[in-house]
N, C-alpha and C positions, 0 to 999 in steps of 0.2 A: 269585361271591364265593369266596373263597380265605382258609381260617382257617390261623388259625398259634398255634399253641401258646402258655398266659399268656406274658403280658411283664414279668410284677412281681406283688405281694401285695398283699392290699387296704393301703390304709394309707399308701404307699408316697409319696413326693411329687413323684417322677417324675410317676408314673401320675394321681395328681390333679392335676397339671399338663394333662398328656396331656387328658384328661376333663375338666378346662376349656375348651383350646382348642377340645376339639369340641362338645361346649356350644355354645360362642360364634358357631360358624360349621355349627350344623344337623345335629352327631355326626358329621362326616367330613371330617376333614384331607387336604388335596391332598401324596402323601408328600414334597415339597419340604419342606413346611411341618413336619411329622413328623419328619422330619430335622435340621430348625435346633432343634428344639428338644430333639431326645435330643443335640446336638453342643453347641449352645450357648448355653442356658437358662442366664440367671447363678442361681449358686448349684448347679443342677442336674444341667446337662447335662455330657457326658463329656471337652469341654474346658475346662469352668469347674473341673472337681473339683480337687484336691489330690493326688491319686493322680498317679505317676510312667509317663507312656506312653513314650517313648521309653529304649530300652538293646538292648542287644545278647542279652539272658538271660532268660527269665521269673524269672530267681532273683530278679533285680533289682527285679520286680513291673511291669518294663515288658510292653508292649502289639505291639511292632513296631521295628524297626528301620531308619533311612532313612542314607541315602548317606553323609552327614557323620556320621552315627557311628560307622557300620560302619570309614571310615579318614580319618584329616586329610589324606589325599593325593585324596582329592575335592577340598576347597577350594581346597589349592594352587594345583589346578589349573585351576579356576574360575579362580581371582585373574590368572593371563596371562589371559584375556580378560576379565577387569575393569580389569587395566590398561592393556588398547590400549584400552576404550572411552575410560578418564580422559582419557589422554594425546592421542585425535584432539578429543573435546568438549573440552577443557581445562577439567574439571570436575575438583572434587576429595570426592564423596559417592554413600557407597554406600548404597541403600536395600533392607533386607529385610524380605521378608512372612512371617510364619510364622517365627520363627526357632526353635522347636524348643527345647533345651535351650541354643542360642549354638553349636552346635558348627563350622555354614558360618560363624558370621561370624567366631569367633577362626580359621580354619583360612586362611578366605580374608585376613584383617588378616594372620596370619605368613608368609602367602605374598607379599603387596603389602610386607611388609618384610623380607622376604629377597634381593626385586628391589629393594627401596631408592626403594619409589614411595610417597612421600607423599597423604596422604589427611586433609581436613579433618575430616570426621564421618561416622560408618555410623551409619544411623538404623536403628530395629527398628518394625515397628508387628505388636506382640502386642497379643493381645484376651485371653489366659489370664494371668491373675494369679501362677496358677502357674507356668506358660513362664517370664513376664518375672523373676520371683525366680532362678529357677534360672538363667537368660542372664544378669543382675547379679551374680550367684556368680563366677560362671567368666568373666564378660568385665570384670571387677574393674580388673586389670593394667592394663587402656586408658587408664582416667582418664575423665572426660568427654568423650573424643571421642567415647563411644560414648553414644547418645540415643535414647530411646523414647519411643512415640508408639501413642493408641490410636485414631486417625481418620487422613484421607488428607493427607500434608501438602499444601501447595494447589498450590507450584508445586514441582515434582523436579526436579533438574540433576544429572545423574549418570549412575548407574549403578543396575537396580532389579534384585533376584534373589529368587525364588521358589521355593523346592526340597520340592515333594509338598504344593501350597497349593489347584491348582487341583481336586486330587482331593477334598478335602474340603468342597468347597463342594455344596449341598443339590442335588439332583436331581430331577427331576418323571417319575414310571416313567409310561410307557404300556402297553397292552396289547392283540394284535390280534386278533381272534377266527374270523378267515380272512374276513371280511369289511367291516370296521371300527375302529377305533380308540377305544380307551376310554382314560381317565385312572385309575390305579390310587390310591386312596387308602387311609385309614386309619379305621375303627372299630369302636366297641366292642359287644363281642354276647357273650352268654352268659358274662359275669366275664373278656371274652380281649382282648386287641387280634385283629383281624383283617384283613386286606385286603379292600377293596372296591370295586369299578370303577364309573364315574360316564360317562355319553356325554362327549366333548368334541372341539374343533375341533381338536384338538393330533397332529401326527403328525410321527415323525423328520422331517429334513430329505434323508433319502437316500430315490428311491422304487422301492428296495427290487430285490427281489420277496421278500415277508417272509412265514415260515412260519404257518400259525393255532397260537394258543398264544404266540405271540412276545412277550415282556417284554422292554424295553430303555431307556432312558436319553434324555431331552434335559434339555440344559446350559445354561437360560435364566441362572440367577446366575454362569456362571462366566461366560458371554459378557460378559454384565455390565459382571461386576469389571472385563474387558482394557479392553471401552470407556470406564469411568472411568479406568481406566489411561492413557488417552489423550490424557483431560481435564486429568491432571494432571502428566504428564511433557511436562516444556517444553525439554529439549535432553538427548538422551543415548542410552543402548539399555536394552531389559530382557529377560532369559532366563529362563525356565521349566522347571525340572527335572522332569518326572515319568512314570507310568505311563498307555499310553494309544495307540493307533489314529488313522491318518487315517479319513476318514469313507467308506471304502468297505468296509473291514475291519471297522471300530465296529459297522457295519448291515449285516456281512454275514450271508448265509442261514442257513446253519450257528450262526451266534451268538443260538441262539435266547432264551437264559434270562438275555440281557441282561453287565452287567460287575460289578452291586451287591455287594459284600462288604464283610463286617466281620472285626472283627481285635481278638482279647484273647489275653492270653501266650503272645504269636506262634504263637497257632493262629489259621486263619481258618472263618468259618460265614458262610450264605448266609443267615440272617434274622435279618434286623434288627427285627423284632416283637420279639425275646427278651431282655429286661432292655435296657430304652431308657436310655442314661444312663450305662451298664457299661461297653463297647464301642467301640472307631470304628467309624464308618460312610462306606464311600468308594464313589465309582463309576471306572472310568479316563474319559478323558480323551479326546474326541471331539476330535484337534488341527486337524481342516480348520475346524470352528466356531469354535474359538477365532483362527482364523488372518482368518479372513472377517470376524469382531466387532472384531477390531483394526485392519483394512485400513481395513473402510466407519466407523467411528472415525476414521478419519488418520493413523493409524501405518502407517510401513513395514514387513512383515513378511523377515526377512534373512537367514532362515537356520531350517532343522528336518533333525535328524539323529538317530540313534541317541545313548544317552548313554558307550556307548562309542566310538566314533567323535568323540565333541566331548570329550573326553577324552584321546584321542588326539592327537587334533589339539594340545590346548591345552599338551603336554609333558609325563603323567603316566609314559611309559615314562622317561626317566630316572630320574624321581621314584621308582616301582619299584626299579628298580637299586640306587639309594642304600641304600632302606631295608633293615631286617632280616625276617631269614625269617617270623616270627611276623604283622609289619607288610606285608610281599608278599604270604601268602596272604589276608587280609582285603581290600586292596584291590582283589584279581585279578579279585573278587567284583563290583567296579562294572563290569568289561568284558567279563566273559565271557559268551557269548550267552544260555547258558541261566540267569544268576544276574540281573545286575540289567541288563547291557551293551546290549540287544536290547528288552528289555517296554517299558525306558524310553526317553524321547525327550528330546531338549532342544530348545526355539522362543525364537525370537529377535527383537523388535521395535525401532523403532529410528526415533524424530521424522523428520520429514522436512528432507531436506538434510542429515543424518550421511553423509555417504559415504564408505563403508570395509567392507573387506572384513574379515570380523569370522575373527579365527585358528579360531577353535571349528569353523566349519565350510568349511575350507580345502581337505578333503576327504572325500568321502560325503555330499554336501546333498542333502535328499529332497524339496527343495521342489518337484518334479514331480508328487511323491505326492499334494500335498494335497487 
């Protein structure tokens, strides 16, 4: 067992959340479980709240900042490869998960009407009450084309975009003790949350050769999500922006103490025991699992690159050019290696029978790697 310092006050209604659920299931949360509910307990959890996590500032009282805020020359440049997918499915709807504050989806609409490519409806499917207010603010101007949604629509025909969605989804830590595999959980001792390891049949999917002491990450809910993903995109492609590893790198040797991190006023700490509810909580992004859960699904997987590279690809160095000095160096930030260009990836799925060669990864496709 592995203690970690209180996570809240008595009193607290996180924390008697928390102390319910374990209660309920014998005082020890499997940390997947721990995790949905410090992320998103309604009323509670850290993306149910009202507090502002996304901006570019802690002045702002945001939490972090992601791609489309950092510059509208992200979207843009999304939007060419949302409008070759329109144009070969001759669909006209773009679907987004996670929209954040709205800033990919106004960025990518001024981009698909600067190219003069019509678009019947972008749907949003936000589960934050807060998100969806503030994406109603700012994506105002559209009218009703613009539509939310807080379940899966049943059938998609389009185009599906995802930008730092699959990172948030809950994760299940293992633990290996140089000769075994345990399941890392969550409970309570001495007034604290604490870690707790539990025997289980659960081990990476990589094997290894993995150091004793090794903490790391498997991705059953995100797998998940792509395979309903699958279920319900019935003609088109869908892209996924975010931080993350193929599965040789994710589980390699050296990567002993796992990907888990949190994030409040753009500083990041490594436990998440500490004020459950405060906080994001992310892990990266294992992309050979998520590529394998969408294939044996039925989806064609079409493309995995760098997100500088599929940015490249998609036309952002004009885009660059255009803009002004102040607008260049914020964007220069989604492609350079060591700022966002290289951590992050972009994956590309795509129904079967779309055939086309998608511009985003025209060149630098790493689908070797997976």
């Amino acid at each position: 067992m592995q203690e970690r310092k209180p996570g809240s006050v008595s009193g607290d209604p996180m924390m008697e959340r928390l102390r319910s659920a374990m209660a309920e299931s014998g005082g020890w949360l499997p940390f997947d479980r721990y995790m949905a509910i410090a992320l998103y307990e309604p009323g509670l959890g850290y993306y149910a709240s009202t507090r502002p996590k996304l901006g570019r500032m802690p002045a702002d009282g945001s939490d972090f900042v992601t791609a489309p805020e950092l510059s509208p020359l992200f979207g843009r440049a999304v939007a060419a490869q949302v409008a070759q997918v329109l144009e070969i499915t001759n669909t006209e709807e773009v679907f987004e998960f996670g929209a954040g504050t709205g800033a990919l989806a106004e960025s990518v609409l001024d981009g698909l009407a600067s190219m003069g490519h019509a678009f019947a409806r972008y749907t949003i499917v936000e589960l934050s009450a807060e998100l969806r207010a503030r994406q109603q603010a700012r994506l105002a101007r559209f009218g009703d084309r613009i539509q939310w949604a807080d379940r899966w629509p049943e059938a998609m025909r389009g185009v599906v975009l995802g930008n730092e969605v699959l990172d948030a989804m809950p994760v299940q830590l293992l633990h290996f003790d140089g000769e075994r595999w345990a399941e890392r959980g969550v409970a309570w001792q001495g007034g604290r949350l604490v870690f707790e390891d539990r025997p289980t049949g659960l081990q990476p999917p990589h094997e290894g050769p993995f150091l004793p002491g090794t903490v790391t990450e498997i991705h059953a809910q995100a797998e998940a999500f792509v395979a309903t993903l699958a279920g319900h995109l019935a003609a088109g492609a869908a892209f996924f922006m975010d931080y993350g590893f193929p599965e040789a790198e994710y589980y390699h040797l050296q990567r002993t103490g796992g990907t888990l991190m949190c994030h409040r006023a753009h500083q990041s700490d490594t436990d998440p025991l500490e004020d459950p509810g405060q906080k994001d909580i992310t892990a990266h992004v294992n992309f050979t699992g998520i590529a394998l859960a969408a294939q044996d699904a039925g989806l064609e997987v079409i493309g995995y690159t760098s997100q500088a590279r599929f940015l490249v690809n998609c036309g952002i160095a004009p885009l660059l050019e255009a803009a002004d000095l102040r607008q260049r160096a914020l964007a220069q930030k989604l492609i350079m290696e060591h700022e966002m260009g290289e951590l992050f990836k972009v994956i590309a799925f795509a129904t079967p029978g779309v055939a086309f060669e998608p511009i985003g990864f025209a060149e630098g496709d790493r689908l070797h790697r997976l």
